[in-house]
C-alpha positions as CSV (number, residue, x, y, z in Angstrom):
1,X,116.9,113.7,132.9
2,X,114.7,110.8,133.9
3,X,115.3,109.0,136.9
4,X,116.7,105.0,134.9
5,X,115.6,101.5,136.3
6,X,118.1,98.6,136.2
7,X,116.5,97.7,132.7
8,X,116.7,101.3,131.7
9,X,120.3,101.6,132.7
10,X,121.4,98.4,131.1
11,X,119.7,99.3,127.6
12,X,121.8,102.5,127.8
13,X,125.0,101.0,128.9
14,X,124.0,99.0,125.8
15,X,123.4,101.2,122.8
16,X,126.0,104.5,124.2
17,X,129.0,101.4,123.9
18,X,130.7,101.9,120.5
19,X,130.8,99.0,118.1
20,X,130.6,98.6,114.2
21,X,131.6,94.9,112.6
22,X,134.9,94.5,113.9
23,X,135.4,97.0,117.0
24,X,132.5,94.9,119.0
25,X,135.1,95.1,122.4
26,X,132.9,98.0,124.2
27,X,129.5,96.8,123.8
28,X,131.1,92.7,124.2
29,X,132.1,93.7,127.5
30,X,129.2,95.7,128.1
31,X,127.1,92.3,127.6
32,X,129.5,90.0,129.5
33,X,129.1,92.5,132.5
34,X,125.0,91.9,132.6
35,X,124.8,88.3,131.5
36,X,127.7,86.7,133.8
37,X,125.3,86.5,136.7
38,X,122.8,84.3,135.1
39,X,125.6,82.0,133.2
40,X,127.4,79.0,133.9
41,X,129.8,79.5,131.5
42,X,131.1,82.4,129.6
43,X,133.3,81.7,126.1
44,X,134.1,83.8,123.4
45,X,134.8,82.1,119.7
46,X,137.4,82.7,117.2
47,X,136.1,85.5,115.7
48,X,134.9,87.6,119.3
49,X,131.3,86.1,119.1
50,X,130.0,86.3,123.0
51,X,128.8,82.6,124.0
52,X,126.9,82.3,127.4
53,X,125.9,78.9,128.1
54,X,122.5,78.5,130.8
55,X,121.9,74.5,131.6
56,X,119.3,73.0,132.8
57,X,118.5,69.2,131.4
58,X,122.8,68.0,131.2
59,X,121.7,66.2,128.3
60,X,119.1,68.2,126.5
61,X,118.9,70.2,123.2
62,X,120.8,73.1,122.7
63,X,118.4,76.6,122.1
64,X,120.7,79.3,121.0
65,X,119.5,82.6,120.8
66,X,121.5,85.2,119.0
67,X,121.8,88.9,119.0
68,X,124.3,91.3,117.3
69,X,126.7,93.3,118.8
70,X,127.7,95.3,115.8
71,X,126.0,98.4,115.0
72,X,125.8,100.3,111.3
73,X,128.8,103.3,111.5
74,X,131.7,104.1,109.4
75,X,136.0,104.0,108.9
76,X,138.4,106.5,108.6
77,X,139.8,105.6,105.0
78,X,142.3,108.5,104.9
79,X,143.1,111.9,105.7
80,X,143.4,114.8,103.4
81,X,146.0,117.1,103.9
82,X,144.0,119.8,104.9
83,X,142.6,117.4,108.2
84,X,139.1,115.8,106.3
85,X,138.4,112.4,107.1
86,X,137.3,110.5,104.4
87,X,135.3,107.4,105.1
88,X,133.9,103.7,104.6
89,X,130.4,102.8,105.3
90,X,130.3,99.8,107.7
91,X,126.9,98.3,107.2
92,X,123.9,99.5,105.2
93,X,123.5,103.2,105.4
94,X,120.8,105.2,103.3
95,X,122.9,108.6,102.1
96,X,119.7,111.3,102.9
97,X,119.8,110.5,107.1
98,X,123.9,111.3,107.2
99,X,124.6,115.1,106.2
100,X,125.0,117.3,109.1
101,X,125.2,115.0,111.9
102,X,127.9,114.0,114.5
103,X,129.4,111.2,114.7
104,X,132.6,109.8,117.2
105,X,136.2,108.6,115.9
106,X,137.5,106.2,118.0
107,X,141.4,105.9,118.0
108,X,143.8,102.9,118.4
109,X,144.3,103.9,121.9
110,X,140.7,105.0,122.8
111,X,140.7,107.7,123.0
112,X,137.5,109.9,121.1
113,X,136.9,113.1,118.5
114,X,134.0,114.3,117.6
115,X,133.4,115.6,114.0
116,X,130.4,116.2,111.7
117,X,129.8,114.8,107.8
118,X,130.1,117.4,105.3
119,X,129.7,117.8,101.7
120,X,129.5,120.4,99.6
121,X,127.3,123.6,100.7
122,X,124.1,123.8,98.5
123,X,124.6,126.9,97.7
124,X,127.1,126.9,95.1
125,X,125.6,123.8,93.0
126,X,123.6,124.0,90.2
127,X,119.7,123.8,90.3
128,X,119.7,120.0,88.9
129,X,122.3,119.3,91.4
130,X,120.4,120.7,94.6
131,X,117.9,118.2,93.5
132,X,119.9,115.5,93.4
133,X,121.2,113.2,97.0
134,X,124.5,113.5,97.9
135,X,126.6,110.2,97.5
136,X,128.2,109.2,100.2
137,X,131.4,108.9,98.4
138,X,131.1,112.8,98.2
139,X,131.0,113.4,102.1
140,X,133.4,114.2,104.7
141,X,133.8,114.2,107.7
142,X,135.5,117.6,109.6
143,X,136.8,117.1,112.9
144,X,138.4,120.4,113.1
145,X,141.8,119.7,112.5
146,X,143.7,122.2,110.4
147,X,146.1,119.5,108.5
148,X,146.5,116.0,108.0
149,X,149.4,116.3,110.9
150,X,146.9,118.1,112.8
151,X,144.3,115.2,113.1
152,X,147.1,112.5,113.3
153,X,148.3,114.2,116.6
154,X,144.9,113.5,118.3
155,X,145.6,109.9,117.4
156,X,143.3,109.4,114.4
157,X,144.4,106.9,111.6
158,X,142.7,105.1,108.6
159,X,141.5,101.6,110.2
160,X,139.5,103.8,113.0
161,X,136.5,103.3,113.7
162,X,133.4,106.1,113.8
163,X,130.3,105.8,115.1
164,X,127.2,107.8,114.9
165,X,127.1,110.3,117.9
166,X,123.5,110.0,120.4
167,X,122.7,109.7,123.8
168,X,119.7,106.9,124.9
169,X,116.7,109.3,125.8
170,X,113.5,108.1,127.1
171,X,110.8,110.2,125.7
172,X,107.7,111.7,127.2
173,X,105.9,108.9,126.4
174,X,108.5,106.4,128.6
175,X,107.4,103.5,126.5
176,X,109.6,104.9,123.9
177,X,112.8,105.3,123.7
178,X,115.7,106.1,121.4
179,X,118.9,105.8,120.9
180,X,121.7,104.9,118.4
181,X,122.0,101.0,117.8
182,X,119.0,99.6,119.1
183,X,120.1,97.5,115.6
184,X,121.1,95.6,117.3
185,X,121.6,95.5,120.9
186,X,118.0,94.8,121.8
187,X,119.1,91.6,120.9
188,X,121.9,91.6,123.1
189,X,119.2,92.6,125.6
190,X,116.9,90.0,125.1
191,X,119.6,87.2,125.5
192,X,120.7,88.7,128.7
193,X,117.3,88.8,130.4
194,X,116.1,85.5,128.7
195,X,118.9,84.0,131.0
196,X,118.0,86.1,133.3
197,X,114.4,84.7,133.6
198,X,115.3,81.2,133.4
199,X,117.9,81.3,136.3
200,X,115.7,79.9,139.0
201,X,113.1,78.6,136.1
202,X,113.4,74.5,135.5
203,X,114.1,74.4,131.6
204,X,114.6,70.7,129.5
205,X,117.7,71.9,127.7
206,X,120.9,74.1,127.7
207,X,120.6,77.9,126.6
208,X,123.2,80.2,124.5
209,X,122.7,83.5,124.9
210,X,125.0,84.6,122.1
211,X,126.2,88.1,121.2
212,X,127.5,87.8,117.6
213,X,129.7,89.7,115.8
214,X,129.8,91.6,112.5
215,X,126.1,90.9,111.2
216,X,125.6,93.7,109.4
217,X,128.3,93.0,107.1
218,X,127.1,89.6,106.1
219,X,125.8,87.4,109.2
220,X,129.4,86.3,110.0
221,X,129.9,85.9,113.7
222,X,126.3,84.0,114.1
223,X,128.1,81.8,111.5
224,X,131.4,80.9,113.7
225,X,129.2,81.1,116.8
226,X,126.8,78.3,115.3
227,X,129.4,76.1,114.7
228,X,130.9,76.7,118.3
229,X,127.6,75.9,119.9
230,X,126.1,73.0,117.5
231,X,122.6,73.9,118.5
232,X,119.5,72.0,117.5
233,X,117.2,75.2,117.8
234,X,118.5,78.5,116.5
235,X,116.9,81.9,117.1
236,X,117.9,85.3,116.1
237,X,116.7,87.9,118.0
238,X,116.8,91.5,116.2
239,X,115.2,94.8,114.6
240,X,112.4,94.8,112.3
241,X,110.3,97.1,110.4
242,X,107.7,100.1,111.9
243,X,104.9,100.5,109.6
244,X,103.3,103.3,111.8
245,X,104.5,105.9,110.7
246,X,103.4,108.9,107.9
247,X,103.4,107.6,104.5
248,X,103.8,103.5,104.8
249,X,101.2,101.8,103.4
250,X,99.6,98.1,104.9
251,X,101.1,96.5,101.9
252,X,104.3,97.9,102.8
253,X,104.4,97.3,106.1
254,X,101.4,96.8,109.1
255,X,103.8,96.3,111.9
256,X,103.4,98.9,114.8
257,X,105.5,99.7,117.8
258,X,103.7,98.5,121.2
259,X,102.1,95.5,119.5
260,X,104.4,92.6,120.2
261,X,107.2,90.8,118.8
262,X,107.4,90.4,114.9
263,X,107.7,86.9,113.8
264,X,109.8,86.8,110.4
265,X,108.0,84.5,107.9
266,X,110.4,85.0,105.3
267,X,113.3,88.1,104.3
268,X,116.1,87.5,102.0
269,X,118.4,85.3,104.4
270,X,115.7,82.8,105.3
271,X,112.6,80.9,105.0
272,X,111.4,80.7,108.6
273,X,111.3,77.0,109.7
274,X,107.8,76.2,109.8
275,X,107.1,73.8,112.8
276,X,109.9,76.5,114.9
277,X,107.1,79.1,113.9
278,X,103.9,77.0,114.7
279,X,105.2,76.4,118.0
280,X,106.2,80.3,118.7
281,X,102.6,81.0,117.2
282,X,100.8,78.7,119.9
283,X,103.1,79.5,122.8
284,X,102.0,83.4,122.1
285,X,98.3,82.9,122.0
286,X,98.7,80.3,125.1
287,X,100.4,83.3,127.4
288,X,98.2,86.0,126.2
289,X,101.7,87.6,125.0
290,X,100.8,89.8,121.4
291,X,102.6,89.2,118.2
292,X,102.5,90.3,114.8
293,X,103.8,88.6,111.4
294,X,107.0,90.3,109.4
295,X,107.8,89.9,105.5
296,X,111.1,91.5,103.9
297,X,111.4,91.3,100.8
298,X,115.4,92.7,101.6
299,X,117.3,92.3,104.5
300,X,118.4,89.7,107.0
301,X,118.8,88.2,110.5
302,X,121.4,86.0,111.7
303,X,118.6,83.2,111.6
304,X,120.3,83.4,107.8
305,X,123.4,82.2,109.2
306,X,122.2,80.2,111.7
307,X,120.5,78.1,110.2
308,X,122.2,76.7,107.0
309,X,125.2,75.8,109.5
310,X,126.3,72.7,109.4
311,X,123.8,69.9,108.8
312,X,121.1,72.6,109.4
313,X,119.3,74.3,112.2
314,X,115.4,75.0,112.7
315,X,115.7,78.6,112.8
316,X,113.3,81.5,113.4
317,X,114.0,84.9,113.5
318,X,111.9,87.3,116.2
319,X,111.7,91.5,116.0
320,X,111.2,94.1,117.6
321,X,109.4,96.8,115.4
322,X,111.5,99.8,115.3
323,X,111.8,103.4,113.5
324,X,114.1,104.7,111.6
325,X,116.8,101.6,111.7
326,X,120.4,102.2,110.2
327,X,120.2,106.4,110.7
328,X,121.8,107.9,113.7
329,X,118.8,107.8,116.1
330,X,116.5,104.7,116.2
331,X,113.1,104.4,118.5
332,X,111.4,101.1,119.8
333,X,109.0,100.7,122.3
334,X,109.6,99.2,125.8
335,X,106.7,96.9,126.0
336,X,108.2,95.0,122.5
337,X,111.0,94.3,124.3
338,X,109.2,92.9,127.5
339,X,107.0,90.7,125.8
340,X,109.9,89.6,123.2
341,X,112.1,88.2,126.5
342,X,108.5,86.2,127.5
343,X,107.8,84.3,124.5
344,X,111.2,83.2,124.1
345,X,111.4,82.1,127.7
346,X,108.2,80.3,127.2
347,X,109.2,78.5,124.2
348,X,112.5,78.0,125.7
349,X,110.5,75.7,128.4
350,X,108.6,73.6,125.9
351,X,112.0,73.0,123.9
352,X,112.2,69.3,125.6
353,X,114.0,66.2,123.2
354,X,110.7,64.7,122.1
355,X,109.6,68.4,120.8
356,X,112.7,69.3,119.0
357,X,112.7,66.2,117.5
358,X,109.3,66.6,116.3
359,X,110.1,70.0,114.9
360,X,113.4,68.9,113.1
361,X,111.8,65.4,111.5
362,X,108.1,66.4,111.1
């Protein structure tokens, strides 16, 4: 295995932490480890959304900048009697990237079994059926377990969480890496070294680096953690689409891994805030740092939450261009990341009163 700098060994403390909507302790704590050093102040809201506050001017604007600890995974919803689990999708899962692959239950005390989804064999369907996807209402998932008693004993119960099973790996080309849940805790990643960049950096306002919960079933903790924070300036940091690989056309998508940060113009949370985006546009082209423009016609950020809170917040959602998002094995490219945690630092030090004021009343 390849020899893991600090950054290295934090994204993979990162993504290898378990954590759908609603079971984000592991990866929480995970966070909390790696962004204490560069926070004031550590708080948690009502609903286990991870607030770390970063001041500089007492009085200046509040910049919030939001990642997602949840990843996409599964529930037990019961056990048959013959020791299958039958399950819940957590999240948005596309049925064709499940069969066959492992995935981890995680038990009310813990503890961990690993089992593969199922369905049934090919070869006793007919023709048209072979054809056909597999719902996931028709999987299973076999952990080995003779009987219903069987799989109780090791400790698993309907409620338990499962997550897909994968190890980060940094490929040949060590640019890339993958790993499970880079959806989304390359956000998580991006808040923590954000404050980490600003901690001997002068900066005209007070910073929340925010780990929110339970996005991907409907933008709920950036919701809660909004309303903690009252922020003037909201930005989500996330996942977006890779168009670079075989068969997506430029309409479809012209993002590419390597080649910056994607600023979201529009996807079906949001309408990015225009004068937020202006200024991200000129801070990148003043630093040199790349970027490239993302539409989705589906899909969201917690910029959706974020910024319909309260009495509003300019919001803008920033990605990182990423392959094959919501399967068990994701890839993004280190260099996105890098130049992701730059542009927000930068715009983080123009974010004075007079500026934010501007943007909000222009």
């Amino acid at each position: 295995m390849k020899k893991l700098d600090d950054t290295l060994i934090m994204l993979k403390e990162l993504t290898d932490a378990k954590g759908i909507a609603g079971n984000e302790r592991e990866p929480r704590e995970v966070m909390r480890k790696y962004i204490a050093p560069y926070a004031d102040e550590i708080t948690q809201d009502g609903l286990g959304s991870l607030i770390a506050k970063k001041t500089g001017e007492e009085n200046g604007p509040k910049v919030m900048v939001a990642g997602h600890l949840d990843e996409v995974g599964f529930m037990v919803s019961r056990i048959d009697d013959k020791g299958f689990i039958s399950f819940q999708s957590v999240g948005g899962w596309w049925n064709q990237v499940m069969l066959a692959q492992r995935v981890t239950i995680v038990t009310r005390k813990g503890d961990t079994v690993t089992g593969v989804i199922g369905s049934k064999p090919p070869h006793i369907l007919s023709p048209e059926a072979r054809k056909k996807p597999v719902e996931i209402k028709d999987m299973f998932i076999d952990v080995g377990a003779a009987s219903r008693d069987e799989a109780q004993e090791w400790g698993i119960l309907p409620g338990d969480m499962i997550v897909p099973y994968f190890e980060f790996t940094v490929m040949n080309n060590e640019k890339h890496l993958l790993a499970k849940a880079w959806d989304n805790r390359i956000g998580c990643a991006i808040a923590i070294d954000v404050l980490k960049a600003l901690k001997n950096e002068a900066h005209p306002n007070i910073v929340y680096g925010v780990g929110a919960v339970q996005e991907e079933v409907g933008l709920r903790g950036a919701r809660t953690a909004t309303t903690t924070i009252q922020p003037d300036i909201g930005f989500a940091v996330d996942v977006g689409i890779a168009g670079d690989t075989p068969g997506i056309s430029d309409k479809e998508s012209t993002a590419k891994i390597g080649e910056g940060p994607q600023i979201v113009l529009y996807d079906a949370s949001m309408v990015s805030h225009k004068g937020l985006r202006n200024l991200v546009i000129d801070t990148a082209e003043q630093a040199g740092i790349p970027y490239q423009f993302e539409t989705m016609a589906g899909g969201g950020t917690d910029a959706g939450s974020i910024h319909i809170s309260a009495n509003g917040v300019p919001a803008l959602a920033i990605c990182i261009p990423t392959r094959y998002i919501h399967s068990h094995a994701a890839m993004l490219h280190r260099d996105d990341f890098e130049n992701t945690v730059k542009l927000v630092v930068e715009v983080i030090k123009k974010l004075d009163r007079k500026t934010v004021d501007q943007i909000t009343f222009d």
